[in-house]
Backbone as CSV, one residue per row, in Angstrom:
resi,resn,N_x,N_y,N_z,CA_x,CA_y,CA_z,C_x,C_y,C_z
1,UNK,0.837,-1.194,0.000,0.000,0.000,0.000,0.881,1.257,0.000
2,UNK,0.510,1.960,-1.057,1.169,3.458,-0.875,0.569,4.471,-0.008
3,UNK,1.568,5.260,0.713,1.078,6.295,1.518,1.387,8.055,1.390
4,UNK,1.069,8.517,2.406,0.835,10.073,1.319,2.702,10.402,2.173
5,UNK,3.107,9.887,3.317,4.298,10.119,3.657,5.678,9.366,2.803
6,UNK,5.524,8.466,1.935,6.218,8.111,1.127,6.200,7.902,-0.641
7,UNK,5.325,8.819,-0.612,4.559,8.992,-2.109,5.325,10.333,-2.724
8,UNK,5.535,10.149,-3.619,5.517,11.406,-4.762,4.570,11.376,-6.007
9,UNK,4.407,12.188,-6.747,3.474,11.997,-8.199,4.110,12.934,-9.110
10,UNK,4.575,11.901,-10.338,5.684,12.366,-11.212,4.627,12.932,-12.328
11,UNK,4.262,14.235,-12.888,4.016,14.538,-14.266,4.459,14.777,-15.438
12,UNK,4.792,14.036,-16.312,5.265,14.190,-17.319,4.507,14.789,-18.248
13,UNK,5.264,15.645,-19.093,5.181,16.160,-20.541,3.801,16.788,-20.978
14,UNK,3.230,17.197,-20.026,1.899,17.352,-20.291,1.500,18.671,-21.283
15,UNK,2.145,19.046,-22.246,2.105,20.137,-22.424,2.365,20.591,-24.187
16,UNK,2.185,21.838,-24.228,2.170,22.051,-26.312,0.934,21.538,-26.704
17,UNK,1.593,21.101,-27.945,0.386,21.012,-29.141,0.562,19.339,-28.751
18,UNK,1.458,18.925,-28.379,1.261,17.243,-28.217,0.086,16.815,-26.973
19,UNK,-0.083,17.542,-25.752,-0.940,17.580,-24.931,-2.640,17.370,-25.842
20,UNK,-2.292,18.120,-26.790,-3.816,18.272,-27.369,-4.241,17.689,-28.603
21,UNK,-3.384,16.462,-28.927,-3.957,15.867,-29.466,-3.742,13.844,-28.781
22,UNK,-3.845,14.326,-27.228,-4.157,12.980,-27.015,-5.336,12.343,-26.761
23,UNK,-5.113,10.503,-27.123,-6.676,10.485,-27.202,-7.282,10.713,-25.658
24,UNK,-8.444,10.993,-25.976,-9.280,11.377,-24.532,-8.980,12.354,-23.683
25,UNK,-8.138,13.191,-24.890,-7.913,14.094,-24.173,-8.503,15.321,-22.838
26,UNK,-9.576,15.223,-23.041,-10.836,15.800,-22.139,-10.575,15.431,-20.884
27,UNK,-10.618,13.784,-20.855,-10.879,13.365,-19.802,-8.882,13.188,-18.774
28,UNK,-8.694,13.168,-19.559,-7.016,12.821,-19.187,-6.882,13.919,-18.484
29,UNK,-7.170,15.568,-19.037,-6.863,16.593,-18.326,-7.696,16.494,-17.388
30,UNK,-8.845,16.151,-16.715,-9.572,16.071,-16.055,-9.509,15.609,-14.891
31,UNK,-8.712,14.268,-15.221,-8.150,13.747,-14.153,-6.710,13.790,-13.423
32,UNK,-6.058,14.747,-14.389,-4.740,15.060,-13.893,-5.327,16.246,-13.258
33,UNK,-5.939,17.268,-13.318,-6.384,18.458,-12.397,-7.078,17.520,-10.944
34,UNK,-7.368,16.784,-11.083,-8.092,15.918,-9.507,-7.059,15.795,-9.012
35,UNK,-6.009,15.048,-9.586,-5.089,14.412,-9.235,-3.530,15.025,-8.780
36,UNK,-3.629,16.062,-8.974,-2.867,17.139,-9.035,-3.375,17.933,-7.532
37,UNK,-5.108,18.330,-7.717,-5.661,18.780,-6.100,-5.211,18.119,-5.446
38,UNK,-5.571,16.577,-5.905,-5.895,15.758,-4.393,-4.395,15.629,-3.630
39,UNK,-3.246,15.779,-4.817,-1.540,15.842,-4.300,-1.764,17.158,-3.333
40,UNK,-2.073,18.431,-3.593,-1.859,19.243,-3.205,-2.420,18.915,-1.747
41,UNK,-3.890,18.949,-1.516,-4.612,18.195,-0.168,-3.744,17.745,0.644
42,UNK,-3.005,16.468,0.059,-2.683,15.589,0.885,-1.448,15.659,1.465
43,UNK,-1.044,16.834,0.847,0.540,17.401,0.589,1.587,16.053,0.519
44,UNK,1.528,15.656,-1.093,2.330,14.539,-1.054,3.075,15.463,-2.693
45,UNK,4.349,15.344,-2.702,5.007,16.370,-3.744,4.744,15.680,-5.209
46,UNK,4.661,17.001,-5.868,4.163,16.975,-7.561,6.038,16.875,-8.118
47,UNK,6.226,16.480,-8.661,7.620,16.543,-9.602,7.304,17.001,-10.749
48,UNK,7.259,18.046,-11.417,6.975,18.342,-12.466,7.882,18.227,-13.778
49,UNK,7.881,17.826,-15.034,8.589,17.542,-16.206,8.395,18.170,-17.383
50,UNK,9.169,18.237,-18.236,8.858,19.307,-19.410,10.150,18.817,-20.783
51,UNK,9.507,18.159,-21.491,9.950,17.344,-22.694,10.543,18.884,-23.738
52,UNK,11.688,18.948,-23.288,12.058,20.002,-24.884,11.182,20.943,-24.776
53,UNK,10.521,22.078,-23.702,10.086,22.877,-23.910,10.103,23.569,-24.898
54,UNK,11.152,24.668,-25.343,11.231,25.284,-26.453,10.695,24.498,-27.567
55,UNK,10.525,23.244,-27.664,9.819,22.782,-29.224,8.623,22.677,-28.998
56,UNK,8.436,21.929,-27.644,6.906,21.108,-27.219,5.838,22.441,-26.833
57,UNK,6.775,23.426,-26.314,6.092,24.205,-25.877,5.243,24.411,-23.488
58,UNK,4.905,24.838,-22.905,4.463,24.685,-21.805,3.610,23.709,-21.486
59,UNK,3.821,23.462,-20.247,2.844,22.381,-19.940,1.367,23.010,-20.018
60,UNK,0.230,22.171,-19.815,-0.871,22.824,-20.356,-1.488,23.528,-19.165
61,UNK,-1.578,25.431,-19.478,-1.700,25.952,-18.906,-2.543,25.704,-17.725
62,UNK,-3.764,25.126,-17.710,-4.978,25.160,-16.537,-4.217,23.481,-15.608
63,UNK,-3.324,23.486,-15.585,-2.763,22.623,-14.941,-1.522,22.814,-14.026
64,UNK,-0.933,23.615,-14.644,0.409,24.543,-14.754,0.264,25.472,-13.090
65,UNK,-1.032,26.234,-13.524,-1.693,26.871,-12.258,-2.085,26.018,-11.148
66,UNK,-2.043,25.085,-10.918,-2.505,24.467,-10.044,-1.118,23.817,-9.266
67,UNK,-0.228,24.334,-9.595,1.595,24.250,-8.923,1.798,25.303,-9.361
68,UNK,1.603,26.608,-8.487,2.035,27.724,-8.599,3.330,27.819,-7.514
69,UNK,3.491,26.935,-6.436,4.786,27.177,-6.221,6.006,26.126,-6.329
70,UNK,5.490,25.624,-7.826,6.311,24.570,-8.531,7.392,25.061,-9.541
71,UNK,8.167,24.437,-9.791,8.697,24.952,-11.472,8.922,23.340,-11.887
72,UNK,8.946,23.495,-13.826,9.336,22.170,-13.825,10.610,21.855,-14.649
73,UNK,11.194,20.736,-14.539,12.146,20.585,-15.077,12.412,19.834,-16.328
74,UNK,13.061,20.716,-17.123,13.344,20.258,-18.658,14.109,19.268,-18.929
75,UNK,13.448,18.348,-20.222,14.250,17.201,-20.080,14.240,16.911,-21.469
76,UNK,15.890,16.145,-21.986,15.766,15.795,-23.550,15.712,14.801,-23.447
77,UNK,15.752,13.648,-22.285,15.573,12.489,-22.334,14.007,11.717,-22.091
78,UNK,13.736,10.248,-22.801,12.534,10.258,-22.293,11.916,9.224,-20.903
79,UNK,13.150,9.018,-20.536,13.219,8.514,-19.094,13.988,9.895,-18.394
80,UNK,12.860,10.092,-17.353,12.971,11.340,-16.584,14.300,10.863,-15.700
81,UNK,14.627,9.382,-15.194,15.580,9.193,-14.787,17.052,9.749,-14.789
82,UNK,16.984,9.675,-16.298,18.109,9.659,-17.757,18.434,11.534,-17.224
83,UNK,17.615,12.184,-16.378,17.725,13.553,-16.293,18.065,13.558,-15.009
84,UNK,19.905,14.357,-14.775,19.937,14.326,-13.614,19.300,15.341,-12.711
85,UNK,18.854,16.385,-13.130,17.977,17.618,-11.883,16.876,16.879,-11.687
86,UNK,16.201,16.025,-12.552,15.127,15.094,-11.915,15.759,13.996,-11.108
87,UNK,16.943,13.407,-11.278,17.399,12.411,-9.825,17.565,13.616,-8.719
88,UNK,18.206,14.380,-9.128,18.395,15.365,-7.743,17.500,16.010,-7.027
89,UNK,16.206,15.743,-7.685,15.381,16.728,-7.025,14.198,15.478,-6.416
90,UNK,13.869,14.383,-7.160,13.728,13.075,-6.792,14.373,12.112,-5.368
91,UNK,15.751,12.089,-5.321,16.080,11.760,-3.933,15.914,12.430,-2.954
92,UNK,16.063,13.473,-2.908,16.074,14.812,-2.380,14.698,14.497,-1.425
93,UNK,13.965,14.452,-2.448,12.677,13.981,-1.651,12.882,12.889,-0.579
94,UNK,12.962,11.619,-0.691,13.648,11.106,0.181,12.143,9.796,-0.179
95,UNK,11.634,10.000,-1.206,10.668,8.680,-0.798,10.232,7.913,-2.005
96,UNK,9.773,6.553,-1.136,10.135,5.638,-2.335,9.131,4.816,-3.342
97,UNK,8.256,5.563,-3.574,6.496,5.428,-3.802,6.495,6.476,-4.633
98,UNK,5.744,6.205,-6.500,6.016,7.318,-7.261,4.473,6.523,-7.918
99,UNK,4.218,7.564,-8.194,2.535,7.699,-9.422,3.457,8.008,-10.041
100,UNK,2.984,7.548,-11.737,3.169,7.683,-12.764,1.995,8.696,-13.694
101,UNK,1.733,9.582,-14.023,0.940,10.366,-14.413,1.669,10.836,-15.811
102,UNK,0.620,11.624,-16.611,1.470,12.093,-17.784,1.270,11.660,-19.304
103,UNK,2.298,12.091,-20.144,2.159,11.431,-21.470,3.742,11.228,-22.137
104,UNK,3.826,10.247,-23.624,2.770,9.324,-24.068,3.237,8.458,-23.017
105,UNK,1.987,7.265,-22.783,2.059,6.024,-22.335,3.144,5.183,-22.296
106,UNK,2.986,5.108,-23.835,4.152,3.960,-24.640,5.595,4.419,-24.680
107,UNK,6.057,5.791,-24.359,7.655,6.410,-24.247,8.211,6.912,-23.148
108,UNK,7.745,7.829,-22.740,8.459,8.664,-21.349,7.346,8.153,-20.394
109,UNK,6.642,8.150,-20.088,5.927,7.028,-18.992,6.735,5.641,-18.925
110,UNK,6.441,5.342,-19.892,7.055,3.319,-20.102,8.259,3.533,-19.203
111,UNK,9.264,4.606,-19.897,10.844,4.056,-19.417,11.087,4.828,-18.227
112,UNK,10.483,5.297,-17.890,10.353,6.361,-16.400,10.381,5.054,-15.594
113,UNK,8.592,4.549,-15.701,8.105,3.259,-14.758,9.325,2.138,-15.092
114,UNK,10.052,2.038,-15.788,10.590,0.886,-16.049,12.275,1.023,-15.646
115,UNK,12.514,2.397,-15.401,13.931,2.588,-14.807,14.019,3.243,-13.281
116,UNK,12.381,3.338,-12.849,12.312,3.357,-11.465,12.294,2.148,-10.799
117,UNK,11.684,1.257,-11.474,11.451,-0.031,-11.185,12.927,-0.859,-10.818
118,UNK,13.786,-0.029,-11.466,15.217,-1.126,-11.942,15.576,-0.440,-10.300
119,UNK,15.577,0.509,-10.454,16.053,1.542,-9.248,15.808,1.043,-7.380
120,UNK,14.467,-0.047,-7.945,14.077,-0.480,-6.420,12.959,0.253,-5.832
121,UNK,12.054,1.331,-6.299,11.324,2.319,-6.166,10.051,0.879,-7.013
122,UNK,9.085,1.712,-5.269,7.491,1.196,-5.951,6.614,1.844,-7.071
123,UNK,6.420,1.632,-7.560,5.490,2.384,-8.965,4.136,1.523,-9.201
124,UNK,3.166,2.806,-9.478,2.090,2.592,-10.081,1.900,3.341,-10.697
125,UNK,1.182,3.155,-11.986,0.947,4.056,-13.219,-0.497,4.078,-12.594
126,UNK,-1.299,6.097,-12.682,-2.476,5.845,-12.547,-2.995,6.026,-13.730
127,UNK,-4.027,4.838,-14.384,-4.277,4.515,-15.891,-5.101,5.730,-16.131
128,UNK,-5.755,6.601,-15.714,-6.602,6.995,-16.247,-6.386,8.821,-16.014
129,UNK,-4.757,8.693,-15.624,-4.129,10.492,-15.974,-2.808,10.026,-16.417
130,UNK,-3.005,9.215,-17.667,-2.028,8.818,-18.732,-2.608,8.480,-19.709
131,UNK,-1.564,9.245,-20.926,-2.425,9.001,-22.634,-1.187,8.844,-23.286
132,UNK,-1.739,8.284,-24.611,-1.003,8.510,-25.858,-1.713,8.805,-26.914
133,UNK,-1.329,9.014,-28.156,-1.606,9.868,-29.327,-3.043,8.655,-29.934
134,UNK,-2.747,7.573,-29.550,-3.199,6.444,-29.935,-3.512,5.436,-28.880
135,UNK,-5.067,5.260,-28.754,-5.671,4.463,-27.904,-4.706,3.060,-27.424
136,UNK,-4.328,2.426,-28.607,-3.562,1.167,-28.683,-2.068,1.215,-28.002
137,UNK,-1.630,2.332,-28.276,-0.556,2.591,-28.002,-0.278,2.716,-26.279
138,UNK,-1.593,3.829,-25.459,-1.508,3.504,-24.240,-1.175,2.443,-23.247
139,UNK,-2.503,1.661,-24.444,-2.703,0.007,-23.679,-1.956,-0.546,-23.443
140,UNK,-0.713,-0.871,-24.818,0.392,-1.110,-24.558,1.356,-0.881,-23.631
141,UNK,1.519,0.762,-23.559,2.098,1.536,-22.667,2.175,0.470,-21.433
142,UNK,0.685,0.791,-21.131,0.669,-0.065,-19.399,0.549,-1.298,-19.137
143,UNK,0.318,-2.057,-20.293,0.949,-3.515,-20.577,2.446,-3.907,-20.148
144,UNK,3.209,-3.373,-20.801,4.623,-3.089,-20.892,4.972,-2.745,-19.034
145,UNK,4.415,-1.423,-18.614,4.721,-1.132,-17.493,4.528,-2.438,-15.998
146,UNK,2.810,-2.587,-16.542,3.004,-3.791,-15.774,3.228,-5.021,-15.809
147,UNK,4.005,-5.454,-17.061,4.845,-6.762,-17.438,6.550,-6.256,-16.299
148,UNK,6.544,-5.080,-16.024,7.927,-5.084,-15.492,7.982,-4.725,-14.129
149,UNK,7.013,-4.651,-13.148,6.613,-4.602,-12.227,5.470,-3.033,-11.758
150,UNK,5.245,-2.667,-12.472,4.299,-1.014,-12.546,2.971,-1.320,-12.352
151,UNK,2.555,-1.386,-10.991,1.102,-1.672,-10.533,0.141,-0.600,-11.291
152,UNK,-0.941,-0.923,-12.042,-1.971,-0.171,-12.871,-3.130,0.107,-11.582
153,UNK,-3.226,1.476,-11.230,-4.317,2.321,-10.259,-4.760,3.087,-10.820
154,UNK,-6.164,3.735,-10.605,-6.889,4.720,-11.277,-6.696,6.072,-10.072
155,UNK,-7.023,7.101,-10.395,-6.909,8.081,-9.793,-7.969,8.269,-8.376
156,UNK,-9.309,7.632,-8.495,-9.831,7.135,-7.274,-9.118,6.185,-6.298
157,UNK,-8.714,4.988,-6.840,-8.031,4.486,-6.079,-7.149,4.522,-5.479
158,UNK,-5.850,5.472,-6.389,-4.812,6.093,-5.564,-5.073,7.081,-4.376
159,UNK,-5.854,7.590,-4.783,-6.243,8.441,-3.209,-7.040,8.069,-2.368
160,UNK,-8.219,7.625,-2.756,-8.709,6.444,-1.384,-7.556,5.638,-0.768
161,UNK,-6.420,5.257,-1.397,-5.469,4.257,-0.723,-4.404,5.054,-0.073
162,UNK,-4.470,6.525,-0.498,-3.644,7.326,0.477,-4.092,7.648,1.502
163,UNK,-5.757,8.238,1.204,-6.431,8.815,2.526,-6.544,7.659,3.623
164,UNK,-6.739,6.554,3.647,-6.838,5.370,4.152,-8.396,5.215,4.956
165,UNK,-9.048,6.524,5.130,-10.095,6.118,5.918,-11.587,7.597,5.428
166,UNK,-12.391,7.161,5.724,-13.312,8.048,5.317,-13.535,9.070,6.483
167,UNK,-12.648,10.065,6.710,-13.244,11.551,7.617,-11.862,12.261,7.962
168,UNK,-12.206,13.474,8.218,-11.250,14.246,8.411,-11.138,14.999,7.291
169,UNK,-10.757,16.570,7.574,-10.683,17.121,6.357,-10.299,17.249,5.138
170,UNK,-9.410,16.263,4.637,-9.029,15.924,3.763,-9.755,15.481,3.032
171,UNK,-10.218,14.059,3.639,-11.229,13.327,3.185,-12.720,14.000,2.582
172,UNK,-12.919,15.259,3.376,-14.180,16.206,2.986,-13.580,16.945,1.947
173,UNK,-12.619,17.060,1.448,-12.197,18.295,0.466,-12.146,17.523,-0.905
174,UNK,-11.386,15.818,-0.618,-11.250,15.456,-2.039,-12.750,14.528,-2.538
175,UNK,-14.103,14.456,-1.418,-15.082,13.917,-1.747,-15.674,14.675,-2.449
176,UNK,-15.538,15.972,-1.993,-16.339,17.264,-3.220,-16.161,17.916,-4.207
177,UNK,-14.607,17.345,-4.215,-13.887,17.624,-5.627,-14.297,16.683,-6.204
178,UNK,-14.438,15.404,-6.225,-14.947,14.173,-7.129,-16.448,14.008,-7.392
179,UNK,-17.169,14.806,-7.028,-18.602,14.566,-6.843,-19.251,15.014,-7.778
């Protein structure tokens, strides 16, 4: 079981003109803004990522705002690993429980989950604030992830399994955000 004292939630690449043409896209942003509150709530840290800004462009703005006292870090690689200000800012943290959030599925998700995994770090991809350009391609994505040990959670479940119990204010803030 993951907890909100040894948890982080990694976002990748969410951003440009590639952000907007993923499939489901609607709903993907939808659930990365929950998922993004419910981090903030629970105060468990956002890692933020940024694929080649200058080409890709910003992460997608109405998301962006919601880590206003974030910045994120640029990366040419597509294992965030492969980037050392993301190891440095990653240990730093000190914990060993990572959501997988973000895009595509099938590239910088895959080898993220799959070189945290090597690393000894628990991972779960939450399936449903992760896309790719191509429905098939996701599937794969988290096929792949959890052929290599990357537990598949949805964004309800990850936070019901953080909050651990129904009351307390927390629990009242992220029931009315989901409602």
């Amino acid at each position: 079981m993951f907890s909100k004292e040894k948890s982080v939630m990694l976002l990748i690449d969410v951003q440009g003109r590639l952000a907007q043409i993923m499939h489901d896209k609607d709903i993907l942003f939808q659930r990365l803004e929950f998922m993004i509150r419910a981090m903030n709530i629970l105060n468990v840290p956002i890692i933020w990522m940024e694929q080649i800004p200058k080409n890709l462009g910003p992460t997608t703005e109405h998301l962006a705002a919601l880590m206003p006292d974030n910045s994120p870090i640029e990366k040419f690689t597509f294992s965030c690993c492969n980037e050392p200000e993301f190891m440095k800012r990653f240990e730093a943290l000190g914990r060993s429980q990572v959501f997988l959030t973000g895009i595509e599925t099938h590239i910088c998700v895959f080898q993220t989950g799959y070189d945290l995994v090597q690393l000894g770090y628990q991972v779960q991809v939450v399936t449903d604030c992760v896309s790719s350009r191509e429905e098939k391609n996701k599937a794969v994505g988290i096929q792949r992830l959890s052929s290599v040990g990357v537990s598949p959670t949805s964004f309800e479940m990850a936070i019901f399994e953080l909050m651990k119990e129904a009351k307390g204010d927390e629990f009242k803030q992220i029931v009315k955000m989901i409602k």
